[in-house]
C-alpha positions in Angstrom: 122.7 99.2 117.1 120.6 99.6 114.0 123.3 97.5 111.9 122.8 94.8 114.9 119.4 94.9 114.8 118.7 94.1 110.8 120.7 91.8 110.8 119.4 89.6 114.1 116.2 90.7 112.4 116.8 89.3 108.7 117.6 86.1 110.3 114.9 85.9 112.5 112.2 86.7 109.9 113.7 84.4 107.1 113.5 81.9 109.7 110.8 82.1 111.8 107.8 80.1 109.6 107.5 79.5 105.6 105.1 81.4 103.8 105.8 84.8 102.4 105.8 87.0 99.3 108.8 87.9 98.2 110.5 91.7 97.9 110.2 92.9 94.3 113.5 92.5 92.7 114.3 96.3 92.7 115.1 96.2 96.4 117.9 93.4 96.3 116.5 91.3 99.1 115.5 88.1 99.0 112.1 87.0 100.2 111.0 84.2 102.7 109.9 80.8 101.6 106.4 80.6 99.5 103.6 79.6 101.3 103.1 75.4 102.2 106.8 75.6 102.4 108.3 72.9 105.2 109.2 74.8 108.3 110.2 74.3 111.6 110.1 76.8 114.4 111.1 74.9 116.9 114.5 74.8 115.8 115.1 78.9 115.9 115.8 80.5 118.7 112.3 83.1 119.3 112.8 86.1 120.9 110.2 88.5 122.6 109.5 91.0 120.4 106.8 92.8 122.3 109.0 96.0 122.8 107.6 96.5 119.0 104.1 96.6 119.7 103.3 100.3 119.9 100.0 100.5 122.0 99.4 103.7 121.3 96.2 105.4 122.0 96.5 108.1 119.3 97.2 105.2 116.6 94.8 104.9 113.5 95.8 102.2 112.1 95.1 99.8 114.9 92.1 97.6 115.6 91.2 96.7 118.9 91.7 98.2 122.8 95.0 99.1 123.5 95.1 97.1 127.0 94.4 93.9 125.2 96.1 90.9 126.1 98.0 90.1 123.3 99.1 91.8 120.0 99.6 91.0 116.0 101.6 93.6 114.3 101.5 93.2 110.6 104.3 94.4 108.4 102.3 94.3 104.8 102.3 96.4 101.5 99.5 96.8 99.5 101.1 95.4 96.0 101.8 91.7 98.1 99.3 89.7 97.0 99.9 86.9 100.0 99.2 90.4 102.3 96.0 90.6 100.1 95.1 87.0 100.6 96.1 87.1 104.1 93.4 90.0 104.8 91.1 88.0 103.0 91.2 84.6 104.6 92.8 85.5 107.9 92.0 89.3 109.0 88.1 88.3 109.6 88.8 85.4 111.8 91.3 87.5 114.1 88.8 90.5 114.5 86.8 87.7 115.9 89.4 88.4 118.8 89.6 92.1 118.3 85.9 92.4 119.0 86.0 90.1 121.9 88.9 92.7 123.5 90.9 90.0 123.4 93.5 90.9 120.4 94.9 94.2 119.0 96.0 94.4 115.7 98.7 96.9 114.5 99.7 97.5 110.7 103.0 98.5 109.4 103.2 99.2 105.9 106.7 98.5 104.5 106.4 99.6 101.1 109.0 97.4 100.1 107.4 97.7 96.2 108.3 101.1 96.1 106.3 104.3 95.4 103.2 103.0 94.1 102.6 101.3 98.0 104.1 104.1 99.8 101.1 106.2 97.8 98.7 103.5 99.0 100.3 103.5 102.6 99.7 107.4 102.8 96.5 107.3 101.1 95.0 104.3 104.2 96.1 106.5 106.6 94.6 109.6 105.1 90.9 107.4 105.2 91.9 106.4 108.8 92.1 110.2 109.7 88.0 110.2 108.9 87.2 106.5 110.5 87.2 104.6 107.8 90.7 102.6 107.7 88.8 99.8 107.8 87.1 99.9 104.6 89.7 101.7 103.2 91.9 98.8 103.8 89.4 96.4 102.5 89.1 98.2 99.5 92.8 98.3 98.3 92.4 94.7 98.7 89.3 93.9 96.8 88.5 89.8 97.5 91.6 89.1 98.7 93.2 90.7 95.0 95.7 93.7 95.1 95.0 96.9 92.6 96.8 97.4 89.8 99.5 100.0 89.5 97.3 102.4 87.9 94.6 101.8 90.6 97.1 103.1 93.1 97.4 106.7 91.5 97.1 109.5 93.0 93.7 110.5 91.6 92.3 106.5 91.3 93.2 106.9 95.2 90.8 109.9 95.9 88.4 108.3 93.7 88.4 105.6 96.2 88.1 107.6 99.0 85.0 109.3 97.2 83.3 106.3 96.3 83.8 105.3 100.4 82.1 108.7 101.1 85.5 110.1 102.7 85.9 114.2 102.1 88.0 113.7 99.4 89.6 117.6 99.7 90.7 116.8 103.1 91.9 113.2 101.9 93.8 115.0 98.9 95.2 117.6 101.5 96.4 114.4 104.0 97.6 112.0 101.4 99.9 115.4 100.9 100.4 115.7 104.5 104.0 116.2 106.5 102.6 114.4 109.3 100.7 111.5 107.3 104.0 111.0 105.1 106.8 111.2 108.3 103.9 108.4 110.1 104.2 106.6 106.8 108.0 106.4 106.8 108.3 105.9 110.6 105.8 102.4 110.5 108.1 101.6 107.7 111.8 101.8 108.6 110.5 100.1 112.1 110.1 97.1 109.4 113.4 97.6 107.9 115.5 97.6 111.4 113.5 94.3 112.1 114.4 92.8 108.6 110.8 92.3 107.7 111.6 92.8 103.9 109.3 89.8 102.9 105.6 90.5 103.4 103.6 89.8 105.2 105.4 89.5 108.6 104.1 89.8 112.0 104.9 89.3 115.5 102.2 87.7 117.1 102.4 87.9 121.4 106.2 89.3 121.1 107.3 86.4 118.2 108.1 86.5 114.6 106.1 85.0 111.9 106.3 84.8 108.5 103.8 84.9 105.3 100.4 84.0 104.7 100.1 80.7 106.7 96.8 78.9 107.3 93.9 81.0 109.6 94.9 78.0 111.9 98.5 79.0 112.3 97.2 82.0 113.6 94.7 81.5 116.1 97.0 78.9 117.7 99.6 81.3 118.2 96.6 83.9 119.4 95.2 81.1 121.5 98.8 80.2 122.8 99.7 84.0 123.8 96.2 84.1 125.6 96.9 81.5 127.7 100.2 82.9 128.8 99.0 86.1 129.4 96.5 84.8 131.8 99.5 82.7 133.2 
């Protein structure tokens, strides 16, 4: 079932909307179109994808009530630098929604560069176990720019979360965490089995989308999965 679903999964992301960043080279796998690419939805087959949403209470690296009408699930990494531009551009226009009650948004770090944003994965989760995901987010992708490899060390990380007034003992202690690292890994492989190897990807009301599209992309899909929640 696994094998089944990467593969309906590959296809679906690869063809689902232009605009992504593409895997590094290490993992094999080639990325989605770049972003302005020539696209046309309407031609692939969409499936509901809203068994992916989590909607999980107890999940800290969510924005927005976990009843809302409709839900974005991000698959990102913090070396992309669409996922960086995407946050910049995009992300402030669709908490618009989350602060109306109307939108949750979920983020699945892939970490399909490899150690350096697995580190950054565990390290976002480790701020969102003290509030601050949020700005801990924000500030691994400083104006819309992703951090160097050497920003994304272990001790540049707590250096971070000290400068964002964390407890940087207890970040060190979570970043080093069982429970922060098997989180980590789950959010990831549930991009894997989906074929989301080219970030960003998201399912937006239960269907696939693909790279850092126009803010306008977006809130019509929002706006269209708002009206048929309210039917």
């Amino acid at each position: 079932m696994a094998v089944i679903a990467v593969l309906i999964g590959a296809v679906l992301w690869m063809g689902g909307g232009g605009g992504g960043e593409q895997a590094s080279e290490s993992t094999g796998v080639e990325g989605a179109e770049q972003p302005g690419a020539e696209s046309n939805p309407s031609e692939v087959a969409q499936p509901d994808l809203s068994a992916e949403e989590g909607r999980d209470p107890d999940d800290l690296l969510a924005e927005g009530p976990v009843d809302a009408d409709v839900v974005l699930v991000m698959f990102t990494d913090y070396q992309c630098p669409f996922c960086a531009q995407w946050s910049h551009e995009t992300l402030p226009t669709m908490r618009e929604y989350v602060e109306r009650g109307e939108l949750r948004i979920e983020y699945r770090d892939v970490n399909v560069y490899g150690e350096d944003s697995e580190r950054a994965a565990r390290a976002a989760l480790s701020a969102a176990k003290q509030g601050e995901f949020k700005a801990y987010h924000e500030a691994l992708f400083p104006e819309g720019e992703i951090r160097s490899p050497q920003e994304l060390d272990e001790d540049s990380l707590v250096e971070l979360a000290g400068e964002l007034g964390l407890d940087t003992e207890q970040f060190r202690e979570d970043l080093h965490s069982e429970e922060v690292a098997a989180t980590v890994d789950a959010n990831a492989q549930q991009g894997i089995e989906l074929g989301a190897f080219s970030t960003p990807s998201f399912i937006v009301g239960g269907e696939p989308m693909v790279g850092a599209q126009p803010t306008a992309v977006f809130t019509d899909a929002v706006d269209k999965a708002l009206a048929e929640a309210e039917g």
